[in-house]
Structure formats: structure tokens, C-alpha cells
N, C-alpha and C positions, 0 to 999 in steps of 0.2 A: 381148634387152636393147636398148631407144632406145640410137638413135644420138645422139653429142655433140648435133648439128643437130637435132634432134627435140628432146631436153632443153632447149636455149639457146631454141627457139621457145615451146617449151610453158612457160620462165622467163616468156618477154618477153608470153604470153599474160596469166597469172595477172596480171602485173603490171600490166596494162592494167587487167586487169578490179576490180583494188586498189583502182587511181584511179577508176573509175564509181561501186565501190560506198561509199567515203571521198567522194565530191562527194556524192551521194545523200543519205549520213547526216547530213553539214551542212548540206543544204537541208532536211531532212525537222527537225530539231531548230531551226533559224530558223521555219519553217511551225509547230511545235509552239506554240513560246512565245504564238504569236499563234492560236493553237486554244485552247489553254488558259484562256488570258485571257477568251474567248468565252464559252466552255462554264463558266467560277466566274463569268463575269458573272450568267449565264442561270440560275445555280441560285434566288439569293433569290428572286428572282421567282417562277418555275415553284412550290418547295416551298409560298412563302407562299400563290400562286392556290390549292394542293391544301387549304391549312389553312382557307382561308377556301370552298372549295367543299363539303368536311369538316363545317365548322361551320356554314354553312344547308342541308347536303343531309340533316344530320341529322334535323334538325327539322322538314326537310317529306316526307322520306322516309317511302314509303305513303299519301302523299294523294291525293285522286284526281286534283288538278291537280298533279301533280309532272310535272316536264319526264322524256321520255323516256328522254333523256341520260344522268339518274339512275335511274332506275326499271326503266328497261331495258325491251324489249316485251314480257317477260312469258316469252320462252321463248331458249332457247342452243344451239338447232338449229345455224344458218349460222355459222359464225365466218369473219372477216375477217382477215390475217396479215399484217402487215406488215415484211416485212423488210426492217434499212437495214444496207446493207454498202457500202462503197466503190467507185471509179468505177476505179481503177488496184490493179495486183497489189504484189509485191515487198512485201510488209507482215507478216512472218512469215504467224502463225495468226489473224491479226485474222478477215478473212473467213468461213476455216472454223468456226472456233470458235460464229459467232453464225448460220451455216448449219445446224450439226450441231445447236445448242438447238431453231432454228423447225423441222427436220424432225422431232426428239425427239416435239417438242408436234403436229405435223402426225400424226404415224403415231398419237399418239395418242388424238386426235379421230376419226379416219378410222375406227381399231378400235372408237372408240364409237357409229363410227351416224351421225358428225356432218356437214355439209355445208363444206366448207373453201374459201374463197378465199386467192388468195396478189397482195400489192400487192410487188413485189419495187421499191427504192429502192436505185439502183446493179450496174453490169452483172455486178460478180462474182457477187453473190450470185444472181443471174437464170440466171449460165451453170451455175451448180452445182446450181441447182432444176428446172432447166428438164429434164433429161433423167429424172429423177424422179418429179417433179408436176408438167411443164409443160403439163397439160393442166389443173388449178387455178391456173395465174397468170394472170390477166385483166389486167395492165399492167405494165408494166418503165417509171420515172422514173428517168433519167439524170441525176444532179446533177456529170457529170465536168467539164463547161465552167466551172463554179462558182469560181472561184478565193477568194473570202470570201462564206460561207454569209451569206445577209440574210431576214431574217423573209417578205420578198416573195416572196424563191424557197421557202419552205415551204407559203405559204398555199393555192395552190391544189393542192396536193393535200392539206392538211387541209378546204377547201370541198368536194374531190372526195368523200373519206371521209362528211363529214359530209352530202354529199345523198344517197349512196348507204345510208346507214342510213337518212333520211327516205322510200326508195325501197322499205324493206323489204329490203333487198339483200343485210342481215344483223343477227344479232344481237349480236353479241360483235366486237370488234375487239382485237387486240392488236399490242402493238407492241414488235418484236426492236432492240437493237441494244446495242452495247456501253459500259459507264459508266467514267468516265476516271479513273483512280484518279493514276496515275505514269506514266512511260514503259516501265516493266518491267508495271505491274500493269494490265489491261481486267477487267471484270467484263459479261459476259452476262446483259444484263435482261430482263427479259420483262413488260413493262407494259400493265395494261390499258387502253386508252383510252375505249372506252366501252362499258357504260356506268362511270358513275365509281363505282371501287368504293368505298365509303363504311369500311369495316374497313382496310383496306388506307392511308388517308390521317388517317384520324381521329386517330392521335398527333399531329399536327399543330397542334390543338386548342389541346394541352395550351400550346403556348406561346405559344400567343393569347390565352389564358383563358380555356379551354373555362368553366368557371363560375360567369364575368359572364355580367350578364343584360342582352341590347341590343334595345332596339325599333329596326326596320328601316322606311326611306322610300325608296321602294317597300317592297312587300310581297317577304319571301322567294321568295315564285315568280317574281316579276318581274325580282328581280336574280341567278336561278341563269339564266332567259331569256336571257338575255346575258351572265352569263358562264360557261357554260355552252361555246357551241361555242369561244368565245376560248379557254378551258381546253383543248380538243382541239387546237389552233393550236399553242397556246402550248407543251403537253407535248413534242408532234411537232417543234416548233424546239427544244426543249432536249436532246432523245435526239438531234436530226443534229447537234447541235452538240458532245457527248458524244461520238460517233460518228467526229468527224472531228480531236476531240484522239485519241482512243484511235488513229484510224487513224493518223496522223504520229510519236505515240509507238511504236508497236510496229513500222512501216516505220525510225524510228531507230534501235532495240535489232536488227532483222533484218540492218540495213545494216552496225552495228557488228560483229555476229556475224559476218557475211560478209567484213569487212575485216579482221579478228582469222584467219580459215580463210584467207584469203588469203597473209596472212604466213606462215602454219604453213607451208603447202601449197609457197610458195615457200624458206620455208631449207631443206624437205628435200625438194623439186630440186635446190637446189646444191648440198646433199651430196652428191645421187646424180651431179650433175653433175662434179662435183671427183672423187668416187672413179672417176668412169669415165674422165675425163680420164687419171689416174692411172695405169687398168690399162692403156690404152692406150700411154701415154709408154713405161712398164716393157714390155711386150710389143714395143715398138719398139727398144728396149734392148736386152735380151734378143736380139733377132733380128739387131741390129748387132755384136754381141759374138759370138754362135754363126756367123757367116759369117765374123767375122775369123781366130776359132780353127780354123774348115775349110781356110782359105788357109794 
């Protein structure tokens, strides 16, 4: 059995650690409100770009001047994987959860014959793939310094993505990371980024007015040309921005959990603390009383 002194330290321990993980959750729930806000800003936008990429990739979809982006090169040999995980831990299952999807999807392209890169965005998810498949990650992008994500600090690695498909470098990209529902609820996405899957966005259409009938100035090919790689930008800043509500959300609910274990863990040390207390006084009792009755 711990000694009093053992017990009262290992109180004074827990309770330390009460207050880390109670400041954490109020900083990680201040950080939320302002993730959140981000990530519903960036939705209209991103969905409407899909509706309207949707609705001219339909109709030039199969031509022989359709942009690549759409069309795809023709075969789904190499794939490209992009996973966006978090720069810091303490965040329950956030990280694993969207690790455990892109390795799902990795073993099982690998099973098929397929060629796999891995673009790992953020150290956790790097430190978890790496011992795995770290001989398929061909770059690790640190976004930890980042303290409010801004469209500048995305674009060059959607410039990177986008010359590296011009390079032949792959033919399929996708992109992991988690969609921000609440602070209780993440959803693990798995989004194609290029080429743009045409099935996959085309409901989008429908509350455009798939249709109406619109003559286009420029010509459809000329304005899927540009926006086209903006659409790869634009996806990629709306998933880290999804990414980094979901991460502050579920670092809040982890931190809660842990400040909730905290208390538990401490009233029943001071039970155990009190009872032993207790047996000790009585045993000292006891032994003052059976010495008296010896004399």
C-alpha cells in the first residue's frame, strides 16, 4: 500500500495536470470559434467553384481539347496521396483516424499494381507513415508555425501538386483530411483533386440550373484553362481549413475528457487518501491503548 506521502504527491500531481489540461481546452475552444468561422466561410465558395467546374466540364468532357485537369491522362497507374494531419498532438483520434483511411486506400492500391506517392501536410501524420511507407513520401510540409491559415500559405503546395502532374509525376491525386461537422463530430474525407471527378460534383448543377441553356465568352475550354488549376488551390485551402476546425474541435472534447479523468482519478485518491489516513490513526490507537493495558 502507498504511503500517506506518496498519495498527497501523486493528489498534488493530478491536480497539476487538471489545470494544463482545463487551460488547453479553453484555448483550443477560443482557437475553434475562429477555425470554424474559416472553414463555413470557405465552404460557398469552394462548393459553388465544383458547381460551376460541374457544369462546363460536362459539356466539354471527351473533347479532344479538354484541359487535362479534367480528362485525366488517360490512365490511374501513379497515384498521388495527400495527407493533411496536424502540426501538434494532444487532439484525441483526430490524427489517427485520417492516417488509418489514407493507409486503408494506400495498401489498397499497392495490392493493385499501383504506383503510390505520399505528400504528407503536417508532422504527425508523417511520423505515423513514415515507418510504414516512408520510403513512398517524397515530402513532409510543415504548416505548425501557421498560427491563422491564409490562402498564400496553401498555394504553393497546390503550384507544387499542379506541376508535378504537368511533369507526369502522376496520375490521380487525392486528398485526405478531416470535414468539420461539431466539436464532438470529424468526418474522414477522401477527395479527389485531380483530375476533377465530373460524377462526384455534378449535383451541384442542379442548383445552378443544370437546365438553362448559357452561351459562354470565352469559350468553355478557355475558362475551365483557368479555373481549372484555381479549383486545385481553392479545394486544398478549403480541406486545411476543415482540417484545422476538426483539429481544435476534437483537441477541445480530448482536453474536456482529460479534465473530467482528472477529477475522477483525484476524489478517489482522497478516498484512498482519507481511508489510509484512517487506518493509520486507529493502528496508532490501538498500539497506545495495548501498551497502556501492558503497564
Amino acid at each position: 500500500m502507498a504511503s500517506l506521502k506518496d498519495l498527497k504527491n501523486r493528489i498534488g500531481s493530478v491536480k497539476n495536470t487538471q489545470k494544463i489540461t482545463k487551460a488547453m481546452q479553453m484555448v483550443a475552444a477560443s482557437k475553434l470559434r475562429r477555425a470554424q468561422e474559416a472553414a463555413e466561410a470557405a465552404r460557398p465558395y469552394a462548393e459553388r467553384m465544383e458547381g460551376v467546374i460541374a457544369s462546363l466540364g460536362a459539356s466539354v468532357q471527351g473533347n479532344d481539347g479538354a484541359s487535362p485537369l479534367i480528362a485525366g491522362t488517360g490512365s490511374d497507374q501513379k497515384h498521388l496521396i495527400v495527407v493533411a494531419t496536424s502540426g501538434r498532438g494532444l487532439c484525441g483520434g483526430f490524427n489517427t483516424s485520417i492516417v488509418r483511411a489514407a493507409k486503408a486506400k494506400i495498401s489498397k492500391l499497392v495490392a493493385a499494381g499501383k504506383d503510390v506517392k505520399i505528400l504528407c501536410i503536417g508532422v504527425k501524420g508523417h511520423a505515423q507513415l513514415k515507418s510504414q511507407h516512408g520510403d513512398k513520401i517524397i515530402e513532409l510540409v510543415d504548416l505548425g508555425h501557421v498560427k491563422r491559415l491564409q490562402f498564400s500559405d496553401v498555394a504553393p503546395i497546390g503550384e507544387k501538386i499542379l506541376s508535378m502532374y504537368e511533369a507526369g509525376e502522376f496520375d490521380v491525386c487525392s486528398l485526405f483530411f478531416a470535414h468539420f461537422q461539431s466539436a464532438l463530430t470529424q468526418i474522414v474525407t477522401d477527395q479527389q483533386l485531380i483530375p476533377v471527378s465530373i460524377s462526384e460534383v455534378e449535383q451541384a448543377e442542379d442548383a445552378g440550373g443544370a437546365n438553362a441553356a448559357y452561351e459562354y465568352e470565352p469559350t468553355e475550354e478557355e475558362i475551365l484553362d483557368a479555373l481549372l488549376p484555381r479549383n486545385v488551390l481553392v479545394q486544398l485551402f478549403r480541406g486545411l481549413l476543415e482540417n484545422a476546425a476538426s483539429e481544435q474541435g476534437s483537441r477541445m472534447t480530448a482536453m474536456d475528457n482529460a479534465t473530467r479523468n482528472a477529477g475522477d482519478m483525484i476524489s478517489n485518491l482522497t478516498l484512498v487518501y482519507n481511508r489510509t489516513r484512517q487506518a493509520v490513526i486507529t493502528k496508532e490507537l490501538i498500539e497506545i491503548i495495548s501498551g497502556a493495558e501492558a503497564l
